[in-house]
BALOBA-1460 file (C-alpha; in Angstrom, 3 decimals):
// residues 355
<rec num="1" residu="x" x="11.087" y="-33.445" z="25.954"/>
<rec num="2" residu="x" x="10.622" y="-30.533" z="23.503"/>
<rec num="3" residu="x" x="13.295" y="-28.648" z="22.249"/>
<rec num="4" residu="x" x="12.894" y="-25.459" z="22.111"/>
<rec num="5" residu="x" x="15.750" y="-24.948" z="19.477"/>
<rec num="6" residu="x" x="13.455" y="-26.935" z="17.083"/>
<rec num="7" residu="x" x="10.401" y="-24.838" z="18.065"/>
<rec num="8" residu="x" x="12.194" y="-22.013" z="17.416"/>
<rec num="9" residu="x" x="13.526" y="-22.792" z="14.120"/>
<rec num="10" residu="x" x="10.151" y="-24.196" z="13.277"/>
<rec num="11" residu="x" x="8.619" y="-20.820" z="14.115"/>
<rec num="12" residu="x" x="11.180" y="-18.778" z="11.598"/>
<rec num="13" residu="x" x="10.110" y="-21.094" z="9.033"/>
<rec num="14" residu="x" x="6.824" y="-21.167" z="9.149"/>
<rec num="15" residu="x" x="7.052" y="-16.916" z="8.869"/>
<rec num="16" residu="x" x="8.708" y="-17.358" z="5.884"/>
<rec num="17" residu="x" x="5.816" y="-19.658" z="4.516"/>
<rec num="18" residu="x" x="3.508" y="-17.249" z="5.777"/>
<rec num="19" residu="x" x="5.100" y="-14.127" z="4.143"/>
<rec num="20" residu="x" x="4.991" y="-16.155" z="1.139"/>
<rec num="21" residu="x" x="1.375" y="-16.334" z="0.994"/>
<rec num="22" residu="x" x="-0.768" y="-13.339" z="0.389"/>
<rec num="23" residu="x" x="-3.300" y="-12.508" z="2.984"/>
<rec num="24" residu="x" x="-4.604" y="-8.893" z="2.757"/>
<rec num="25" residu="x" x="-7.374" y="-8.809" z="4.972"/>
<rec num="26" residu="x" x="-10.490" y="-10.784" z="3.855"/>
<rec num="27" residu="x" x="-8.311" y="-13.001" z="1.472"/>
<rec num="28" residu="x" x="-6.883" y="-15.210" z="4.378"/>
<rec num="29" residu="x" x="-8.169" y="-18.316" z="2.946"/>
<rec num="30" residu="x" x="-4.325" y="-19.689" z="1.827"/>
<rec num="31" residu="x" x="-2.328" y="-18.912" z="4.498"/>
<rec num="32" residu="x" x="-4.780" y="-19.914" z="6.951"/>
<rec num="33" residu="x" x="-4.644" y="-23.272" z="5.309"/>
<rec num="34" residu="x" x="-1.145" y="-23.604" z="5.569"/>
<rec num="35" residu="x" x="-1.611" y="-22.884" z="9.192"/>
<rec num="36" residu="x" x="-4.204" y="-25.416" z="9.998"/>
<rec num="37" residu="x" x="-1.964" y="-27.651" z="7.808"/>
<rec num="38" residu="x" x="1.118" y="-27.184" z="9.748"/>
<rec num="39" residu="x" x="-0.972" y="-27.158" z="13.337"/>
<rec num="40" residu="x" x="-2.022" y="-30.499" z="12.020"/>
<rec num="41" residu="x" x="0.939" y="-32.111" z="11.564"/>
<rec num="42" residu="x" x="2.515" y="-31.355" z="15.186"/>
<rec num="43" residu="x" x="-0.226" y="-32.710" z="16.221"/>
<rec num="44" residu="x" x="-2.263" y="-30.301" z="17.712"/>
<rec num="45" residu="x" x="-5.898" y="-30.942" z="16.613"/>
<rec num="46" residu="x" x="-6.596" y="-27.418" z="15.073"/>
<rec num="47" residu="x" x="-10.237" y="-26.616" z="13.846"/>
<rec num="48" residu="x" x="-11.418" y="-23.444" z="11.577"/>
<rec num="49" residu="x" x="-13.678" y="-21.256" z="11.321"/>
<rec num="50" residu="x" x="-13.958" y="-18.985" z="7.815"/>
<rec num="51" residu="x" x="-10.509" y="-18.369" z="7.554"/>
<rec num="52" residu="x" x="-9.979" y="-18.410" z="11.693"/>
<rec num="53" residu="x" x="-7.589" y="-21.069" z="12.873"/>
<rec num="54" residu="x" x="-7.631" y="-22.104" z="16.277"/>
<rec num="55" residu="x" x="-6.456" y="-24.976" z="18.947"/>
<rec num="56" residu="x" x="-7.541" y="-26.254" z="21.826"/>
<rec num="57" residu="x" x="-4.468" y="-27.686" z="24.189"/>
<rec num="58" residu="x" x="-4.715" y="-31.301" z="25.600"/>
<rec num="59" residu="x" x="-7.071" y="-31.946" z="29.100"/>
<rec num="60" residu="x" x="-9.666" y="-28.746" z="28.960"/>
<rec num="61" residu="x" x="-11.404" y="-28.740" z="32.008"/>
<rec num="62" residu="x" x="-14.490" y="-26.850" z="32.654"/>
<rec num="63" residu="x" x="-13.356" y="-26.240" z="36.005"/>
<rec num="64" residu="x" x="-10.045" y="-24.293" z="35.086"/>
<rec num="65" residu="x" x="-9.789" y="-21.096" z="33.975"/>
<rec num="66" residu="x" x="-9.072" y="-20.684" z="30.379"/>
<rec num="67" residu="x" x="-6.006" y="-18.251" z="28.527"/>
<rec num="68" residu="x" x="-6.436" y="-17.581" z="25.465"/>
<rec num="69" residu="x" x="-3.336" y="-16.656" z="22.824"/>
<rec num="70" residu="x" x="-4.375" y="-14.488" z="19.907"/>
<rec num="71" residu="x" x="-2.912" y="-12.709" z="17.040"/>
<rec num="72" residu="x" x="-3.921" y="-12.196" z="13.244"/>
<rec num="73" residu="x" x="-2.855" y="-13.727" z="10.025"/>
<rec num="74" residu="x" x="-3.930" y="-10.542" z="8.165"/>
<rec num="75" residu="x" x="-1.692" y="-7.832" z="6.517"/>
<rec num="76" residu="x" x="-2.621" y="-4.373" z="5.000"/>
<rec num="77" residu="x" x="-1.724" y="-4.180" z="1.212"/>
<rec num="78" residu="x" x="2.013" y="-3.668" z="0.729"/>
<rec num="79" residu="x" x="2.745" y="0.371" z="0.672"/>
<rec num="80" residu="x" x="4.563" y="2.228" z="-1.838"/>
<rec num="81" residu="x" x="8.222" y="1.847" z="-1.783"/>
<rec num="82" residu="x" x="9.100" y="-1.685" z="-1.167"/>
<rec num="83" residu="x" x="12.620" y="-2.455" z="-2.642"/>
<rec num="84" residu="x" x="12.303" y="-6.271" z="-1.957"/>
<rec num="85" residu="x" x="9.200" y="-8.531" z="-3.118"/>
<rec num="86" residu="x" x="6.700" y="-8.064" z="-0.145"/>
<rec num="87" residu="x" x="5.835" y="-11.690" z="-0.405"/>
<rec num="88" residu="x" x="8.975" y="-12.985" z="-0.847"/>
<rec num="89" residu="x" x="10.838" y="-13.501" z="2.370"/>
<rec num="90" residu="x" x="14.309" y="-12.306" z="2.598"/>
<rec num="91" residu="x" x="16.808" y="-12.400" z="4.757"/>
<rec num="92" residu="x" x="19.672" y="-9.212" z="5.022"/>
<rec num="93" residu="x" x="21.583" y="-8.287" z="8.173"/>
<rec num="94" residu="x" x="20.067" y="-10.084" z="10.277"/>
<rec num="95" residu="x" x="16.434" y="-9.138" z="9.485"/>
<rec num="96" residu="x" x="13.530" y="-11.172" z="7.432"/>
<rec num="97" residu="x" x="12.087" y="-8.376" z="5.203"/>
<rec num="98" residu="x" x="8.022" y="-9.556" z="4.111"/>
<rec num="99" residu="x" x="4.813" y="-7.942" z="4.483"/>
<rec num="100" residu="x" x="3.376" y="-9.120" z="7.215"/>
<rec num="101" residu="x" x="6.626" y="-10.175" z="8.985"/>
<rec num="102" residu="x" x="6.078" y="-7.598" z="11.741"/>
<rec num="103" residu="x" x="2.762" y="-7.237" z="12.037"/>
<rec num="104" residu="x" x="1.798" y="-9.681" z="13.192"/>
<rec num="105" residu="x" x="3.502" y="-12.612" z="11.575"/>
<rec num="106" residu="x" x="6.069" y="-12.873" z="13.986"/>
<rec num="107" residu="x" x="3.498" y="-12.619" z="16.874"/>
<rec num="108" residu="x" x="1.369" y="-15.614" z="15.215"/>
<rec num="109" residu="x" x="4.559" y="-18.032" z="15.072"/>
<rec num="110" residu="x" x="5.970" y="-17.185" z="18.562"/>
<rec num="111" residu="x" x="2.633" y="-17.473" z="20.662"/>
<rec num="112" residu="x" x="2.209" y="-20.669" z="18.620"/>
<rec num="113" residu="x" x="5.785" y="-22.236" z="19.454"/>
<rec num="114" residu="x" x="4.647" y="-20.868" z="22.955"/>
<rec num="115" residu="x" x="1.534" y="-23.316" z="23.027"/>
<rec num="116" residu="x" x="3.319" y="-25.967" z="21.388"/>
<rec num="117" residu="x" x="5.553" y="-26.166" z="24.575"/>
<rec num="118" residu="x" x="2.946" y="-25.219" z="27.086"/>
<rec num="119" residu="x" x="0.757" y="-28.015" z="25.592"/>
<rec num="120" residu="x" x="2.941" y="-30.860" z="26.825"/>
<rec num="121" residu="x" x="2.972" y="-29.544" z="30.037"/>
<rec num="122" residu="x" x="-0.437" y="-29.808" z="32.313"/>
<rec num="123" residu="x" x="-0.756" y="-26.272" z="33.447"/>
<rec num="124" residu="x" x="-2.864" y="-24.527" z="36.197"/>
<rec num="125" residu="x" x="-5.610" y="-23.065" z="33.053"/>
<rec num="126" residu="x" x="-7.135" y="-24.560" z="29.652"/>
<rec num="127" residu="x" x="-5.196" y="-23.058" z="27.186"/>
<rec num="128" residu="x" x="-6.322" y="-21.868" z="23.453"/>
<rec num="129" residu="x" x="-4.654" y="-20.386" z="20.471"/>
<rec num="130" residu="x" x="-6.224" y="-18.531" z="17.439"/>
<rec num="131" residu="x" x="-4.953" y="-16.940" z="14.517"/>
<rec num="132" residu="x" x="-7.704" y="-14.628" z="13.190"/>
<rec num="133" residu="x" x="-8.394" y="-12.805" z="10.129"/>
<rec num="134" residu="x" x="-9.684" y="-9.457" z="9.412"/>
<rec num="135" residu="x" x="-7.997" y="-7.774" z="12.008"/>
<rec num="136" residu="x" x="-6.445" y="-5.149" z="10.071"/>
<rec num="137" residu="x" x="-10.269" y="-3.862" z="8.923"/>
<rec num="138" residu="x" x="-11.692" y="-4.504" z="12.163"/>
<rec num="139" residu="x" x="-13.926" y="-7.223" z="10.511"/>
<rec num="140" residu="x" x="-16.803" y="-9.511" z="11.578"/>
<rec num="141" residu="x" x="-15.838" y="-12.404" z="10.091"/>
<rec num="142" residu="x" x="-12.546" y="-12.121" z="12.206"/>
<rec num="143" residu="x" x="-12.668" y="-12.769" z="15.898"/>
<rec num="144" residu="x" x="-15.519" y="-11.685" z="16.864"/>
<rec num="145" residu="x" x="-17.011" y="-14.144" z="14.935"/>
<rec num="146" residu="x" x="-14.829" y="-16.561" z="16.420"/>
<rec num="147" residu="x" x="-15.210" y="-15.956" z="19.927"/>
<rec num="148" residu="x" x="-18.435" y="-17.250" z="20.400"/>
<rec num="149" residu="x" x="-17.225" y="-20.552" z="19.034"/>
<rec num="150" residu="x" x="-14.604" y="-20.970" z="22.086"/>
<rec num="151" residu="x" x="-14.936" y="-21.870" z="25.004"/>
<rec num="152" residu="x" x="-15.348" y="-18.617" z="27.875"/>
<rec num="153" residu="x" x="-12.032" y="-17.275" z="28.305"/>
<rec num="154" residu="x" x="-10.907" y="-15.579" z="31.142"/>
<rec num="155" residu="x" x="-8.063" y="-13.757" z="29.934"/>
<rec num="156" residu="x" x="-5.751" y="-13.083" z="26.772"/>
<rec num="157" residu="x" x="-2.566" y="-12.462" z="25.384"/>
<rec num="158" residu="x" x="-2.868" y="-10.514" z="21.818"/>
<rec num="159" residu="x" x="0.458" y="-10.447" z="19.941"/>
<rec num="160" residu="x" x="1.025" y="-7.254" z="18.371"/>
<rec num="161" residu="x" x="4.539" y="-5.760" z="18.260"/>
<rec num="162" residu="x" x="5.037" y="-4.014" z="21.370"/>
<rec num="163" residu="x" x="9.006" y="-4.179" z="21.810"/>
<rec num="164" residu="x" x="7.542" y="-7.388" z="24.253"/>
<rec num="165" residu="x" x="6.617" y="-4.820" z="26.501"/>
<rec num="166" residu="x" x="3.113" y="-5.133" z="27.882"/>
<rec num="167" residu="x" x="0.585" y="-2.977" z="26.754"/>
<rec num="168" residu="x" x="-2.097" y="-3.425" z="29.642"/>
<rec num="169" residu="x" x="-4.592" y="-0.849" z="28.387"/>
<rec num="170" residu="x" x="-5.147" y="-0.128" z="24.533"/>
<rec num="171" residu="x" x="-7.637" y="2.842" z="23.326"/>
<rec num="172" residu="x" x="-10.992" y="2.400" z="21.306"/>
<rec num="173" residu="x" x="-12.102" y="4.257" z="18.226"/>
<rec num="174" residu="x" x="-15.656" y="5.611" z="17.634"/>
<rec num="175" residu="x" x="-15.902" y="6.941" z="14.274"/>
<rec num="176" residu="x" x="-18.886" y="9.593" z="14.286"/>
<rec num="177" residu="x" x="-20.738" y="11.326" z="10.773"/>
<rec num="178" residu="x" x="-21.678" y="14.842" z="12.077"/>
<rec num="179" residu="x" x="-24.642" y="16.986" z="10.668"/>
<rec num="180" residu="x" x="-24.946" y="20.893" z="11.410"/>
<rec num="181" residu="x" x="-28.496" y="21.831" z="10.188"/>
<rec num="182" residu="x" x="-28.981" y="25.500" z="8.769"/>
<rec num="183" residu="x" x="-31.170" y="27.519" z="6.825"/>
<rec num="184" residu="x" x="-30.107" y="28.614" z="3.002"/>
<rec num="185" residu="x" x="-30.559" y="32.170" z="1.736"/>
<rec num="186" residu="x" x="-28.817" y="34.430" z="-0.108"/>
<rec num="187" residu="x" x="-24.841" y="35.466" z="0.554"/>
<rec num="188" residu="x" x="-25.260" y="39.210" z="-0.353"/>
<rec num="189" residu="x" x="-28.496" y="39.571" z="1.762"/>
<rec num="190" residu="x" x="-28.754" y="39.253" z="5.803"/>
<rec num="191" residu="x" x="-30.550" y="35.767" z="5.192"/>
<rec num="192" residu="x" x="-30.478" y="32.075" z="6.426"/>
<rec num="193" residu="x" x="-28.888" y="30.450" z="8.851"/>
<rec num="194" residu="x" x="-25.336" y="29.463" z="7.831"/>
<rec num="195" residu="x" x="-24.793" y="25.360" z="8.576"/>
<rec num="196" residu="x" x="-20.704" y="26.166" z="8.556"/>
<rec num="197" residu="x" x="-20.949" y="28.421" z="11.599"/>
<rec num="198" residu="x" x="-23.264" y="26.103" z="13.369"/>
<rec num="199" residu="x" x="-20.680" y="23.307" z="12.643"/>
<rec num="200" residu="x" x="-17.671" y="25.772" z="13.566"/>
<rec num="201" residu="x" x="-19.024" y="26.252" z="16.746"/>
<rec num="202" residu="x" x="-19.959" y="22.816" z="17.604"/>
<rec num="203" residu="x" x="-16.210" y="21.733" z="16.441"/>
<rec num="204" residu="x" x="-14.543" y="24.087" z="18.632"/>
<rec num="205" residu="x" x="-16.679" y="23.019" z="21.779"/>
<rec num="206" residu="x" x="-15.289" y="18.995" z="20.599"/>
<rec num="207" residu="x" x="-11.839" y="20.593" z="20.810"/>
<rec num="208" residu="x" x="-11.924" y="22.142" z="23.989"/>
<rec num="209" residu="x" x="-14.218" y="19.557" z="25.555"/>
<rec num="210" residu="x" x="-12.877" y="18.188" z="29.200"/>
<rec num="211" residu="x" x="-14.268" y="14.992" z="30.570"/>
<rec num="212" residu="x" x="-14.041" y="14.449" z="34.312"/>
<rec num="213" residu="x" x="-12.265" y="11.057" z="34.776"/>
<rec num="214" residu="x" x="-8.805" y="10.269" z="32.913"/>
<rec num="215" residu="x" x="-7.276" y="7.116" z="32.164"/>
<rec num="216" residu="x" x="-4.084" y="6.769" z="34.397"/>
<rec num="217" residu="x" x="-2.382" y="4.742" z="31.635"/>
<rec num="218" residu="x" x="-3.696" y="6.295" z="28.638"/>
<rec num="219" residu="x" x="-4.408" y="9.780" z="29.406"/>
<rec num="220" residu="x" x="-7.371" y="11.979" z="27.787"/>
<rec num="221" residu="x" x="-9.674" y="10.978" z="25.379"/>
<rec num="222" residu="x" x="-8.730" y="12.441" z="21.927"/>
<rec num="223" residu="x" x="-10.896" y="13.819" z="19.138"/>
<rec num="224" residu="x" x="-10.012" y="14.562" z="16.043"/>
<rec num="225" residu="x" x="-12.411" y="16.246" z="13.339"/>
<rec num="226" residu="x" x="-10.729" y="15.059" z="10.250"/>
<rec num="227" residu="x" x="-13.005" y="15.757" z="7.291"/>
<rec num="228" residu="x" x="-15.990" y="18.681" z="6.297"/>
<rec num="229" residu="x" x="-18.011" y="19.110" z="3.671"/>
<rec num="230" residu="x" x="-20.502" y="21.884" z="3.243"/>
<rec num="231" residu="x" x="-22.015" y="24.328" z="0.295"/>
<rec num="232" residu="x" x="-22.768" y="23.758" z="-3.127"/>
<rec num="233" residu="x" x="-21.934" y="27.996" z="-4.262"/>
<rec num="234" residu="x" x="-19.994" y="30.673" z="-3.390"/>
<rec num="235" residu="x" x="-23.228" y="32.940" z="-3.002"/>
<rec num="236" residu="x" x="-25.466" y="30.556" z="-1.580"/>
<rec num="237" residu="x" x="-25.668" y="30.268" z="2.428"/>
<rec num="238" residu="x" x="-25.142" y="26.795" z="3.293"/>
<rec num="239" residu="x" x="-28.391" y="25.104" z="4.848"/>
<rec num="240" residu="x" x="-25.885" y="21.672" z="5.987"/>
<rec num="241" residu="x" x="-22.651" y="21.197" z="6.742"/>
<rec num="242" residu="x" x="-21.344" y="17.924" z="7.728"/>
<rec num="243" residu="x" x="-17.976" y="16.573" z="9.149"/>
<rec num="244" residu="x" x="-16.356" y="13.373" z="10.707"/>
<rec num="245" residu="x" x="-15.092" y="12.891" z="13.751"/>
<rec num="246" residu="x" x="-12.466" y="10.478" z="14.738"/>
<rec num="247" residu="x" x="-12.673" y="9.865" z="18.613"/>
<rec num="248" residu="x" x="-9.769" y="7.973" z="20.334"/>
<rec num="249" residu="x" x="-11.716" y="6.227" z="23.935"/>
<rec num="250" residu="x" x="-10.034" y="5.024" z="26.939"/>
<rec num="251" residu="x" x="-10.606" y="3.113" z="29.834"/>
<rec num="252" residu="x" x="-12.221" y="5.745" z="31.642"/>
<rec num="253" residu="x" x="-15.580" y="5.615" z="30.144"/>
<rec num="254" residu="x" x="-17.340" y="3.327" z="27.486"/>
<rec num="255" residu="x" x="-17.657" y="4.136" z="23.818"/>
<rec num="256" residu="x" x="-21.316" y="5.073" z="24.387"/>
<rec num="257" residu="x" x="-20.990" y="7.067" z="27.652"/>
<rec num="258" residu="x" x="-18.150" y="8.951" z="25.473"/>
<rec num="259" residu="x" x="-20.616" y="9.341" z="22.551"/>
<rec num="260" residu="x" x="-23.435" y="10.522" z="25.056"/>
<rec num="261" residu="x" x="-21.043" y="13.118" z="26.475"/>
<rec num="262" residu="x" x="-19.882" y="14.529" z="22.951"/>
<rec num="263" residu="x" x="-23.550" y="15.027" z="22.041"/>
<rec num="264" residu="x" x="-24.057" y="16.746" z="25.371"/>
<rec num="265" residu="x" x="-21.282" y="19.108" z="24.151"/>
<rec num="266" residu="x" x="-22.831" y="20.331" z="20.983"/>
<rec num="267" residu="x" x="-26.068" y="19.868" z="21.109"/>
<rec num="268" residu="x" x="-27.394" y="21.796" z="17.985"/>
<rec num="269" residu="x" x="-25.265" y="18.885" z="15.801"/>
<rec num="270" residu="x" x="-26.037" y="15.419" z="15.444"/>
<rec num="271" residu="x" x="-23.849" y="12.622" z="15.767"/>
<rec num="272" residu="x" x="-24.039" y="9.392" z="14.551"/>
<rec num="273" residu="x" x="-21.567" y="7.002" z="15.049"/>
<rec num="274" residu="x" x="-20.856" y="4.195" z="12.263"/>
<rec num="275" residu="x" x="-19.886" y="1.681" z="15.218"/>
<rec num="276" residu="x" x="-19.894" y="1.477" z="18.656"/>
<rec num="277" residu="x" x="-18.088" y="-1.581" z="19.118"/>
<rec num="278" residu="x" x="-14.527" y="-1.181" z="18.698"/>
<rec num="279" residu="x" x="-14.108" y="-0.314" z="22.917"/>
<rec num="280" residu="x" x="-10.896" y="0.537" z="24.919"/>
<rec num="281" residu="x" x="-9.767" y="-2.563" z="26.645"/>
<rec num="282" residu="x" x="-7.390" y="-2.921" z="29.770"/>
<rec num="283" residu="x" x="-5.942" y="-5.844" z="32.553"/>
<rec num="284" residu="x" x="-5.592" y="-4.672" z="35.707"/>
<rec num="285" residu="x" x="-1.584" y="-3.569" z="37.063"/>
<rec num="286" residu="x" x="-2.465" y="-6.172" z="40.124"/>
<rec num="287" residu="x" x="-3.551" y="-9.434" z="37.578"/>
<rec num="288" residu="x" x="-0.739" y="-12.015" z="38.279"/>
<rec num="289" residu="x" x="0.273" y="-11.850" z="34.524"/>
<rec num="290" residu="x" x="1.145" y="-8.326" z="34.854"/>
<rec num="291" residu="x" x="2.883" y="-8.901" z="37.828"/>
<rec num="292" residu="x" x="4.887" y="-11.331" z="36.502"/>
<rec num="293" residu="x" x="6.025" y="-9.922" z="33.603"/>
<rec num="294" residu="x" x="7.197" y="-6.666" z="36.226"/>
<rec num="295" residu="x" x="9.196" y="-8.991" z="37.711"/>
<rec num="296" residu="x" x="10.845" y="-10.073" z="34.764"/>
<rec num="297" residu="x" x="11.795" y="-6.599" z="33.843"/>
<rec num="298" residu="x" x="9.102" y="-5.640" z="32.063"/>
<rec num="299" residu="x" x="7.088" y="-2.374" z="31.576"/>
<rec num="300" residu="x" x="3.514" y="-2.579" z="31.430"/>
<rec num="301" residu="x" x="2.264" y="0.761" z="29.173"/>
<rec num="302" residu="x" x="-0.830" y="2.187" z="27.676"/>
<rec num="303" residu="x" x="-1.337" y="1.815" z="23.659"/>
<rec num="304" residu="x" x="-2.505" y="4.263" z="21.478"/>
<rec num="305" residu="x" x="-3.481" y="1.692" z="18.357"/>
<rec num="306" residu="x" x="-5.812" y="-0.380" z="17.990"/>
<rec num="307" residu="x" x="-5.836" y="-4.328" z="18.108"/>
<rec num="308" residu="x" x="-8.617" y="-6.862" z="18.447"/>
<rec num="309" residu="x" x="-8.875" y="-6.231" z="22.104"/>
<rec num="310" residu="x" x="-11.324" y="-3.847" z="20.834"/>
<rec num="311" residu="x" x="-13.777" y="-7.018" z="20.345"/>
<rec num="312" residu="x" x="-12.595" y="-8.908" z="24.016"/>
<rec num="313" residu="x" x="-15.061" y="-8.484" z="26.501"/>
<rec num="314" residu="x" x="-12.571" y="-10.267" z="28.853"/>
<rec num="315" residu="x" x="-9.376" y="-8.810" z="30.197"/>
<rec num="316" residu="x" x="-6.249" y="-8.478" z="27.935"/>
<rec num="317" residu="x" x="-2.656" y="-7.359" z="27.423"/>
<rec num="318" residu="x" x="-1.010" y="-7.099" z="23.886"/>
<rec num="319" residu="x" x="2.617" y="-7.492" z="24.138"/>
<rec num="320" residu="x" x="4.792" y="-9.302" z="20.912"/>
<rec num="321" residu="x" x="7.903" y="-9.150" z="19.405"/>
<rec num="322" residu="x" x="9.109" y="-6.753" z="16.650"/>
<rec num="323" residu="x" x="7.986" y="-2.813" z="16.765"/>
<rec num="324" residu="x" x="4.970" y="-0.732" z="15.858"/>
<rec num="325" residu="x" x="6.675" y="1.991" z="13.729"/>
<rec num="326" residu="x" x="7.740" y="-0.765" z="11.467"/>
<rec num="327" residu="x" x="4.482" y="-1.722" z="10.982"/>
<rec num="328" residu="x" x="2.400" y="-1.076" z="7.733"/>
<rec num="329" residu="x" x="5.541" y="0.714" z="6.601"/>
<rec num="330" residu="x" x="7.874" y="-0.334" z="2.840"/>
<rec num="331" residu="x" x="10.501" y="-2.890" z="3.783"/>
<rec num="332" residu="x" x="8.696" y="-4.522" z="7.108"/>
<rec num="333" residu="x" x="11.275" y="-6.712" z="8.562"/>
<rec num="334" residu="x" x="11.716" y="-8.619" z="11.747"/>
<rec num="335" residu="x" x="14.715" y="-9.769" z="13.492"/>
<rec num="336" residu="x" x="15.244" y="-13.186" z="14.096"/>
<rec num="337" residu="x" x="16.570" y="-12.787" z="17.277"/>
<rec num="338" residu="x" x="13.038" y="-11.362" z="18.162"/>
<rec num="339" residu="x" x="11.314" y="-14.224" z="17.806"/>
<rec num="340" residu="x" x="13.247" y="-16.277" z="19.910"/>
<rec num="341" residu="x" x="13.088" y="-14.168" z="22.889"/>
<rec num="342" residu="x" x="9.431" y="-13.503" z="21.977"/>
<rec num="343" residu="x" x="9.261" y="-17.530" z="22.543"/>
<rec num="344" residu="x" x="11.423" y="-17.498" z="25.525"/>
<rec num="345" residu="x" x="9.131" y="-14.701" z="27.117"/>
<rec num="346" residu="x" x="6.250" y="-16.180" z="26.733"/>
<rec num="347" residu="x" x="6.781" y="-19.372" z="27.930"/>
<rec num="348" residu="x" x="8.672" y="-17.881" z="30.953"/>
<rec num="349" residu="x" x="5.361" y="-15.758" z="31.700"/>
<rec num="350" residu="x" x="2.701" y="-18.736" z="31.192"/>
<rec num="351" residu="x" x="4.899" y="-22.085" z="32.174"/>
<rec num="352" residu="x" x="2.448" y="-23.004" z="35.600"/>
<rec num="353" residu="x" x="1.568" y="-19.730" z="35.977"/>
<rec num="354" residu="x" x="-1.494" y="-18.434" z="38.244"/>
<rec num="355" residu="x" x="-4.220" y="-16.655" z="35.934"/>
């Protein structure tokens, strides 16, 4: 029999290796090699893809359902302010400081001590793990290159570090490059058609906009105009004026319904979107996972940030040990302590569990 002591400890150690290893998104290459490495020598037949690791557990069966157990092996690149080595881990009051260690390093090494224990039991569902890469950019080469590699996958688990509270709905992000078309003239004269009002206009319609349906978990759709540009001199009317628009989608419609209804709003603007792709993503409050984890206590909760559930056509929760507002922040840490019950957690939620 496994013990989980040893996974456990295994799993602290192997963060610390991690941390060690730079892996800013799209330079994954080393520490996904220490992965597959490491997945290798517990015996777990690990294959990769770029710089995706992933396992298959023991006896897949076409006819089962299939789980899959996902979190990245990227990190952003360190912020200002550190006052310990990013990649060195270190260990103070109880907390491993490392980029990395929070998001989503701890995530990675506690859904992976989860399917080394789950993998030497025969459960009721095939069961996969995969560390991807390029999460943090929202990158091809990450999982949703991967994906189509796998076998079909029914549902997933994404770590992220939700507090191991289950985030059963997560919002999308469309990213839209706005054009308001005028006519130049001259300032001092009645002349032209000024692009700035045209965009003012369409910018206040985006702010007061109210779509019908609302996500019961994540509320209204958000949108944000966050940058404008327009004019070339102070006595020359403006003939374009163009702006970006962050938009933050939920469940309640896709990311192309959402863009068709923004357009709708403001007509005499264009907008063109630099990806539709990254959609809200959700799991049903009556999926036996979710139930489960209500009956262990939990809270299932909507998520304003953005994981690779955004690339999951398939249903999905994110829930992981550490906490969000650590993330991407100087001095990342994780507690140790975390981990564990991140390990105990999961195993409690998938051990012969009904998916």
């Amino acid at each position: 029999m496994m013990d989980i002591d040893e996974i456990y400890y295994d799993a602290v150690q192997l963060l610390c290796d991690m941390i060690a290893v730079p892996s800013v998104s799209r330079d994954e290459a080393a520490v996904a090699q220490l992965l597959e490495t490491k997945i290798n020598q517990w015996g777990l037949n690990p294959k990769r893809m770029a710089n995706n690791v992933y396992a298959v557990a023991p006896g897949f069966d076409s006819q089962k359902p299939t789980l899959l157990l996902n979190s990245h092996i990227d990190t952003v690149r360190p912020a200002e302010g550190w006052t310990f080595n990013p990649f060195e881990p270190t260990e103070v009051d109880d907390r491993i400081y490392g980029l990395g260690s929070n998001d989503a390093g701890a995530s990675v090494v506690s859904l992976l001590a989860a399917f080394r224990w789950l993998s030497c039991h025969e459960q009721h569902y095939n069961l996969i793990f995969l560390a991807s890469c390029e999460e943090e950019v929202s990158g091809k080469g990450g999982i949703e290159a991967a994906l189509p590699i796998l076998p079909k996958i029914d549902v997933a688990i994404v770590g992220e570090p939700t507090g191991m509270q289950p985030a059963i709905a997560e919002k999308g992000l469309m990213v839209l490059d706005a054009e308001a078309i005028g006519r130049s003239g001259h300032a001092a004269r009645n002349e032209g058609i000024n692009a700035i009002y045209k965009a003012i206009d369409a910018i206040s319609a985006l702010r007061n906009l109210s779509f019908e349906k609302q996500s019961a978990l994540l509320g209204p759709i958000k949108i944000s105009t966050t940058i404008i540009n327009a004019g070339t001199q102070h006595n020359v009317v403006p003939d374009v004026c163009r702006f970006v628009v962050d938009v933050r989608t939920t469940d309640a419609y896709s990311n192309q319904e959402t863009l068709e209804i923004i357009r709708a709003a403001a007509p005499d603007c264009s907008f063109t979107p630099r990806s539709t792709r990254l959609n809200p993503s959700s799991i049903s409050p009556s999926h036996p996972l979710v139930q489960r984890l209500i009956t262990m206590g939990k809270e299932p909760f909507g998520s304003p940030t953005l994981s690779d559930q955004a690339l999951m056509n398939f249903p999905s929760m994110k829930i992981g040990p550490g906490d969000s507002a650590r993330s991407h922040t100087a001095n990342e840490y994780i507690h140790p302590i975390e981990i564990r019950e991140a390990i105990h957690t999961y195993i409690s939620l998938l051990d012969f569990a009904r998916i």
